[in-house]
Residue, then its C-alpha position, 0 to 999 in steps of 0.5 A: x437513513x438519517x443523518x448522524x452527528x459529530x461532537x468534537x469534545x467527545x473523544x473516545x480514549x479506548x478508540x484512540x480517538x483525538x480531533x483536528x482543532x475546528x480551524x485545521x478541520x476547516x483548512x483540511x476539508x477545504x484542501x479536499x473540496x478542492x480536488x475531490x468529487x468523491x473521497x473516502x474518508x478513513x477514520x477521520x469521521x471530523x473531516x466527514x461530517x465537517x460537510x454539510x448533509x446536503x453538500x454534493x461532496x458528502x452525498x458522492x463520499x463514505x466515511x470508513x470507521x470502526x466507531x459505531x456511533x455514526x452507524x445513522x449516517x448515509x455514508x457510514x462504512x463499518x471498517x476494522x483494519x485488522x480486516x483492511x480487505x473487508x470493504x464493500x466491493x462496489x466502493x472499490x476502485x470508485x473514489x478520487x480522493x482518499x483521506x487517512x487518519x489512523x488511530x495509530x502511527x505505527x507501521x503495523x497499522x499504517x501497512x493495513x490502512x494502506x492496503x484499504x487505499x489500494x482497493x478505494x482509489x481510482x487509478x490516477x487518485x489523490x490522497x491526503x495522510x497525517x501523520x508524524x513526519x517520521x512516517x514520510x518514507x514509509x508512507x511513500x513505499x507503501x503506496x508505491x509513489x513519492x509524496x510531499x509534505x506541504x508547510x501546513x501542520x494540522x492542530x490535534x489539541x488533545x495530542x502529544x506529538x505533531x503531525x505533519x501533512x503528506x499528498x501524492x500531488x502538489x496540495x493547493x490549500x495546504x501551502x501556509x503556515x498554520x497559525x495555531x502552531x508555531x513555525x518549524x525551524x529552518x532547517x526543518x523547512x529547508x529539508x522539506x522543500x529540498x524533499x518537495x523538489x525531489x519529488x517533482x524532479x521525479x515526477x517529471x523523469x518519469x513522464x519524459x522516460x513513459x513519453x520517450x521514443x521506444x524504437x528500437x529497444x527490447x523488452x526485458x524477459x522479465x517483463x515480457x507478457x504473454x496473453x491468453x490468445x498467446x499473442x505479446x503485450x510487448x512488455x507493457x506491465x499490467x495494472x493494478x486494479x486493487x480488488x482484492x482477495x475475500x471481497x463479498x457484495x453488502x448493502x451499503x457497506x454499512x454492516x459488517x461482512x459475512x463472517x470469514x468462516x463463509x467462505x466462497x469456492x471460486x474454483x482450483x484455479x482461483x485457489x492456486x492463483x492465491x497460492x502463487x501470490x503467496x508464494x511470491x510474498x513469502x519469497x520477497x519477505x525471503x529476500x529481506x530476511x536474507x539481507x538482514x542475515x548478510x548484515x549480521x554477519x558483516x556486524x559479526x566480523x569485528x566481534x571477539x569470541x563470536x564464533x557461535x553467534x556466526x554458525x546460528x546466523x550462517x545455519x539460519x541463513x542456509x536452511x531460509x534460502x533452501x526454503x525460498x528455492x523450494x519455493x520456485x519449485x513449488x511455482x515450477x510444479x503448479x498445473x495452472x501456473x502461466x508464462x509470467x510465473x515461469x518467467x519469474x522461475x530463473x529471477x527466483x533461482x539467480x536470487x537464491x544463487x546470489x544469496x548463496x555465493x556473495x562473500x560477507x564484504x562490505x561493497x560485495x554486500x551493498x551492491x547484491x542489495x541494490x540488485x535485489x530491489x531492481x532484479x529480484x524483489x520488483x519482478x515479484x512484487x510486479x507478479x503479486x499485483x498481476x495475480x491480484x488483477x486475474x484473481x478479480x476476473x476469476x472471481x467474476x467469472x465464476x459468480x457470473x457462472x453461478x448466477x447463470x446456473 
């Protein structure tokens, strides 16, 4: 396949197009010659094609983009991400290095390329994201871990706002200031250092707590796991291993994938484990909604005259937790539902019992908001990466099954 080029004065304003300067392209691809041995390069074709043909990075890396003009190229992957699955399945779980640079900042958007993160990173894999610094929690919640925000800033000419770096690790070309841009104020400086600290105190609390001496100490229910020889794993979690639903095998990755109207038949039991997963979604979005209900009418409470206004939220907010527990009795009636899921039954049912019965005051209110993250909404979001994870072997079973026939 022969090689494409890059222009950096062409920038597509349709596709949102707008390039790092040369000498921020510089300093960012040397941040990931640094630590990469094989990156995915998500829509940022500058970074790419920044490496020369024959560098051995660039032969090991994929550049993820819609903009079909660099279809010649080896590593071209055509990606959409209104279709953030639809990603070639060898490349999944097999890159290093993840470098992310949406047309949009927004968090419709982000939340899809993140969902693309998921699958391409190997276990352990470091990412590089620009963005506005507005976008730093967002970003940390959405790939699930804290990140840092090193002092250099990248230059994007032709762009209106300024963008800040963020790393899973600490970045080791990235810790200068940049000399095309004038220096943040230090206030500005002093916060991100405070957030960089906190960061690496987290770090480090994490590893003594994974390290610490477990004698002794009983798994909670809602962790404990059975396997399929109905032996215990002891409570350990299963990980994640980011394949994902709809995934379909093509040549390079360098064409679109079968149209979604084709779609394969993995069996009843992969069809109710994407069910269940859904389910659990849909009662995690459940929880948010309820809380947000819960502030409304705290809001309310000051009002004059706000009597109508209380009944339509307390009517909404009663017919959305009749539906969330008709959801655990949806996961209770499933045939090929497994320990995990019968565990989390009673998380879902005290959920919707607590939901039902907190008084709208404000301490009663902060404290169920704390529970909810920590006794409902991580045991969910714990089972949806566990199916996601027996979604991928019974995909594989039954193409294997298949191909046997």
């Amino acid at each position: 396949m022969s090689s494409a080029s890059f222009d950096i004065a062409n920038e597509r304003s349709d596709l949102n197009q707008y390039w790092y300067s040369p000498a921020s392209i510089e300093k960012l691809v040397a941040e990931v010659k640094h630590h990469a041995t094989r990156c995915a390069f998500l829509s940022c074709p500058s970074l790419y094609f920044a490496l020369p043909a024959d560098d051995a990075l660039r032969q090991q890396s994929h550049v993820f983009e819609f903009d079909r003009q660099w279809a010649g190229d080896r590593g071209f992957v055509f990606y959409d991400y209104h279709k953030p699955l639809q990603v070639p399945i060898q490349l999944c779980d097999s890159f290093d290095y993840v470098v992310v640079d949406p047309p949009f900042i927004t968090r419709e958007v982000w939340s899809q390329y993140l969902e693309t993160v998921q699958m391409l990173l190997k276990k352990g894999g470091k990412v590089l994201f620009t963005s506005v610094l507005e976008n730093h929690g967002m970003h940390s919640q959405g790939l699930d871990q804290g990140l840092y925000v090193p002092l250099y800033r990248p230059s994007i000419p032709h762009l209106t706002y300024q963008y800040h770096c963020f790393t899973n690790y600490i970045a080791t070309q990235l810790q200068v200031q940049n000399p095309e841009l004038e220096p943040e104020d230090a206030k500005t400086r002093s916060a991100l250092r405070m957030a960089n600290d906190l960061r690496e105190s987290e770090k480090e609390f994490t590893a003594q707590m994974q390290n610490r001496s477990r004698e002794g100490e009983t798994p909670l229910p809602a962790l404990a796991r059975a396997n399929a020889d109905g032996t215990s794993d002891g409570g350990r979690v299963m990980k994640w291993t980011h394949i994902p639903e709809g995934l379909t095998m093509y040549k390079d990755g360098a064409e679109a994938p079968p149209p979604e109207e084709q779609e394969i038949d993995y069996g009843p039991e992969y069809k109710s484990a994407v069910e269940r997963r859904a389910l659990c979604d849909a009662f995690k979005r459940g929880v948010d909604q309820s809380q947000r209900f819960l502030d409304a009418l705290l809001k309310l409470q000051g009002k004059s005259n706000a009597e109508v206004e209380v009944a339509k939220v307390e009517t909404e907010r009663l017919q959305l937790l009749d539906s969330m527990e008709a959801l655990s009795a949806t996961l209770l009636a499933d045939p090929y539902k497994s320990t995990p899921d019968e565990l989390l039954i009673p998380v879902m049912k005290e959920c919707v019992a607590a939901y039902r019965a907190v008084k709208i005051e404000r301490q009663l209110l902060q404290e169920l908001a704390a529970d909810a993250t920590r006794k409902y909404k991580s045991p969910v979001f714990q089972r949806q990466k566990e199916l996601l994870a027996e979604m991928k072997i019974l995909k594989k079973n039954a193409a294997n099954a298949a191909a046997a026939a």
